[in-house]
C-alpha positions in Angstrom: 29.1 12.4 -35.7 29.0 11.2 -39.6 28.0 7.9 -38.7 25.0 9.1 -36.7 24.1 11.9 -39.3 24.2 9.0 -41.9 21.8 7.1 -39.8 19.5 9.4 -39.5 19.2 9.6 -43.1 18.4 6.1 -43.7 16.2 6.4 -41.3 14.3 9.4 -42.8 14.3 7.7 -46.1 12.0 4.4 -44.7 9.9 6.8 -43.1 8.9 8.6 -46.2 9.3 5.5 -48.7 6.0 4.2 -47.7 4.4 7.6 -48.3 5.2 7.3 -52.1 2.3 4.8 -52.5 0.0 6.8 -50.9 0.9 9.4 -53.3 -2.1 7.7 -55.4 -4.9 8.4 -52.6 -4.0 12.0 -53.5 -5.6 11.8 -57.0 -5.8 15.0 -59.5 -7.6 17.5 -56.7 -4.8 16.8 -53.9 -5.6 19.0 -50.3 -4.1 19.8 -47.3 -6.9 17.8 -45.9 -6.2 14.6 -47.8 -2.2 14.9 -46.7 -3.3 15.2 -43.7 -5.4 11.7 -43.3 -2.5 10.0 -44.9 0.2 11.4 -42.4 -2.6 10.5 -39.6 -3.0 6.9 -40.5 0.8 7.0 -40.5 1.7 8.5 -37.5 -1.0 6.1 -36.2 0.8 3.2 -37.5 3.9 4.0 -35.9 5.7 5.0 -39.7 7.0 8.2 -37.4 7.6 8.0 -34.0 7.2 10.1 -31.4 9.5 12.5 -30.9 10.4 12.4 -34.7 11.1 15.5 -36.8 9.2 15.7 -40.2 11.1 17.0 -43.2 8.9 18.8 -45.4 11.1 18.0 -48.6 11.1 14.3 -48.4 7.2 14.2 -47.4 6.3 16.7 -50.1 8.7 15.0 -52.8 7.4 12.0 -51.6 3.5 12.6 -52.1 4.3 15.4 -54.8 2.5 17.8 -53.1 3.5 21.6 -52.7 5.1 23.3 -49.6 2.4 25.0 -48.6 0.3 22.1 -49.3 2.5 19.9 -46.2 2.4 23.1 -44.4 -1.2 23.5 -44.1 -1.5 19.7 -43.4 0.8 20.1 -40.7 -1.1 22.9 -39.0 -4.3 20.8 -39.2 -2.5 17.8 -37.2 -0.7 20.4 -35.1 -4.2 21.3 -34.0 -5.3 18.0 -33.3 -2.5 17.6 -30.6 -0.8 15.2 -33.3 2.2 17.6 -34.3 3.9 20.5 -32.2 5.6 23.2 -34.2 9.0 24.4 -32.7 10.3 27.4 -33.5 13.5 27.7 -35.6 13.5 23.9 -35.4 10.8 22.1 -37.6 7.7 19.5 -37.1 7.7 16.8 -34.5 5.7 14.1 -33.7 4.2 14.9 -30.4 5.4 13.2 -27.6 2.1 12.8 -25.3 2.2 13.5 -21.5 0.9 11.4 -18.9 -1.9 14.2 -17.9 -3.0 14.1 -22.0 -3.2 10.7 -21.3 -5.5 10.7 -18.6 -7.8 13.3 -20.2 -7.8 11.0 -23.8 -9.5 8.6 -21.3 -12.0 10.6 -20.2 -13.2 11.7 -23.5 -13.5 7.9 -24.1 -15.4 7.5 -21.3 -17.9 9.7 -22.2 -18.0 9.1 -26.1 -17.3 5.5 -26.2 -20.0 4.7 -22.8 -23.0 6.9 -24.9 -22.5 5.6 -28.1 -23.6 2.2 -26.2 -25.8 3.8 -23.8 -28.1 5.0 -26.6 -28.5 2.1 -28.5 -31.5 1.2 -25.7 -32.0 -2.7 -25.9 -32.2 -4.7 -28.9 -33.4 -5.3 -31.8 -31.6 -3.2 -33.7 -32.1 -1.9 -36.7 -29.8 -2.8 -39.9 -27.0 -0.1 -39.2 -26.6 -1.0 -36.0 -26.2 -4.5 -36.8 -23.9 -4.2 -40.0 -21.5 -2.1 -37.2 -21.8 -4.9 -35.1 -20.4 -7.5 -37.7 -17.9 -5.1 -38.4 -17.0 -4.8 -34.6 -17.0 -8.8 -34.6 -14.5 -8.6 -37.0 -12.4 -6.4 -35.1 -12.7 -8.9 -32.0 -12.0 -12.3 -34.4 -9.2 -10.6 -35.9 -7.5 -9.9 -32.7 -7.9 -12.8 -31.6 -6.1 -14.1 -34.4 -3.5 -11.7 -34.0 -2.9 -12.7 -30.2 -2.4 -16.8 -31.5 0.0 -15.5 -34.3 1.7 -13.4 -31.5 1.3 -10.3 -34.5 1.4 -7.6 -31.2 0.9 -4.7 -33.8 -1.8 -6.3 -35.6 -3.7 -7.1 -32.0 -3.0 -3.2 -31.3 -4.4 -2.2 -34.7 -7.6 -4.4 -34.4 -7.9 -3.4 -30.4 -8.3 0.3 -32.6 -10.3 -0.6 -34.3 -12.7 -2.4 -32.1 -13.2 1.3 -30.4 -13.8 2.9 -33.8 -16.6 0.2 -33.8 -18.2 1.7 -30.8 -18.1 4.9 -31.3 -19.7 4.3 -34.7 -23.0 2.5 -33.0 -23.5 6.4 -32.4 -24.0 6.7 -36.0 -22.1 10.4 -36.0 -19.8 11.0 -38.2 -18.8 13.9 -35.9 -18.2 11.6 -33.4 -16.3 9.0 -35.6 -13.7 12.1 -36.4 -13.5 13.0 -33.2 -12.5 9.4 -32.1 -10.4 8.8 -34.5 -8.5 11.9 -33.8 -8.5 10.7 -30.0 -7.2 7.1 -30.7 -4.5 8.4 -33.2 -3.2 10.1 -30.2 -3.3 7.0 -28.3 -1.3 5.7 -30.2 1.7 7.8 -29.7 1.4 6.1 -26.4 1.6 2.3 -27.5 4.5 3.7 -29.6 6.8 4.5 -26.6 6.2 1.3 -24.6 8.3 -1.6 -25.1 5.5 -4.3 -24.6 2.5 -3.7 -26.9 1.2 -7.3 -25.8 1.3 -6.5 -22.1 -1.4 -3.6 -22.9 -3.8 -5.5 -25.3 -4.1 -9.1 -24.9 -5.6 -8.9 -21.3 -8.7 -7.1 -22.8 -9.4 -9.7 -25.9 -11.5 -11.7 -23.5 -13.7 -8.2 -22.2 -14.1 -7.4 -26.0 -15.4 -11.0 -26.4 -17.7 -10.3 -23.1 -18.9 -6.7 -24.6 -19.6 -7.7 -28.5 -21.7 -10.6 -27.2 -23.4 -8.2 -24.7 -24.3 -6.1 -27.8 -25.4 -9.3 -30.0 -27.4 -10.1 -27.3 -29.5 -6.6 -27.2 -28.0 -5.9 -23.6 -26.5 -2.4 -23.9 -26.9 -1.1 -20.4 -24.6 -4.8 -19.7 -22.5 -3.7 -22.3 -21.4 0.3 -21.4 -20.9 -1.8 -17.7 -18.6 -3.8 -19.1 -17.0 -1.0 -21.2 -16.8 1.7 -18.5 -15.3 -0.9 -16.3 -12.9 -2.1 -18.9 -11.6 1.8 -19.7 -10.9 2.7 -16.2 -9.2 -0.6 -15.5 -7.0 0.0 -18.5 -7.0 3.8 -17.8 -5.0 2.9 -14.3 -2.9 0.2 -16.1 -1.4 2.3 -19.1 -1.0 5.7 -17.1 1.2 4.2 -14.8 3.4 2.3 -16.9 3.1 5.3 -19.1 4.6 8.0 -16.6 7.4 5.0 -15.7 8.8 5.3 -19.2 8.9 8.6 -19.9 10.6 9.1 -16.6 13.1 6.2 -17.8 13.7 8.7 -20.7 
């Protein structure tokens, strides 16, 4: 019993030892809703796992912020399906179902197939074509990622290549939503064993939809897309409901 309380310490301290450098992004006027980007982007990054328990005094000590500070950060995730709150026991890291999964596809669906949808055809104007560069960037660096065989990397590109397509939409509405809706997504990569069996098959259809886009083709493009979420859709729920049944 020691030895396993003593590894769940260590543990709990690499968790939180990356949050002290964040504690800079806080600056002088520090909010709940600053916290709770930086405990997004981490739970997004896989710094705590699903399933995890967050300790409010070595998050607070570590981005010297108050109690009710991490509190109201907490609730704010907690809302956003990120967190659960269980009574007389503390903050987790949600542990998605395979039915959340299914319906985080179907908002992406709709979000991800009408930010493409109402671009029209090209030419596009010079927002839509800096987010296209920066969604060409997204596809080149996963493809870098897939010949280094960097499987987190390819998954954090893969990211943000979405983000990308939601912001052709130019909402910034949207862009919270999605990034909200992808953070939860990742909770899933986090529980399966083989990040690379999920993303490298769809390098080549982000090739095939940024060059749809390029090309001024956006009703080729959400046919692409819509295709390319359903197949992966099927793929991931499957696998999905196998491991958590494993657990």
């Amino acid at each position: 019993m020691a030895g396993g309380v003593a590894k769940n310490d260590q543990r709990r301290l690499a968790e939180v030892a990356g949050l002290e450098r964040d504690r800079a992004l806080l600056g002088r006027a520090s909010t709940a809703e600053r916290v709770a980007d930086i405990l997004r982007d981490r739970i997004a990054e896989g710094y705590f796992a699903p399933g995890a328990r967050l300790s409010e005094e070595s998050i607070g000590g570590a981005l010297g912020v108050s109690r009710n500070t991490l509190r109201e950060a907490f609730r704010l995730l907690t809302h956003e399906r990120l967190l659960v709150h269980e009574l007389n026991r503390g903050v987790f890291v949600r542990v998605v179902t395979v039915e959340d999964l299914d319906d985080i596809y179907r908002v992406r669906m709709l979000v991800e197939c009408a930010a493409v949808r109402g671009l029209g055809q090209g030419p596009y104007d010079d927002r839509v074509r800096e987010t296209l560069a920066a969604i060409e960037a997204a596809v080149q660096a996963g493809e870098a990622a897939s010949g280094e065989r960097a499987w987190q990397d390819l998954s954090t590109a893969n990211i943000r290549f979405h983000q990308g397509i939601v912001a052709l939409a130019g909402s910034p509405r949207t862009d919270e939503l999605m990034r909200g809706v992808l953070a939860e997504l990742r909770l899933v990569f986090h529980v399966m064993a083989d990040p690379r069996r999920f993303h490298a098959p769809y390098l080549t259809r982000n090739r095939q939809i940024v060059e749809a886009l390029q090309a001024g083709d956006a009703a080729e493009a959400e046919r692409l897309l819509g295709s390319y979420l359903e197949d992966s859709r099927v793929q991931l729920s499957g696998a999905y409901a196998r491991r958590i049944a494993e657990q």
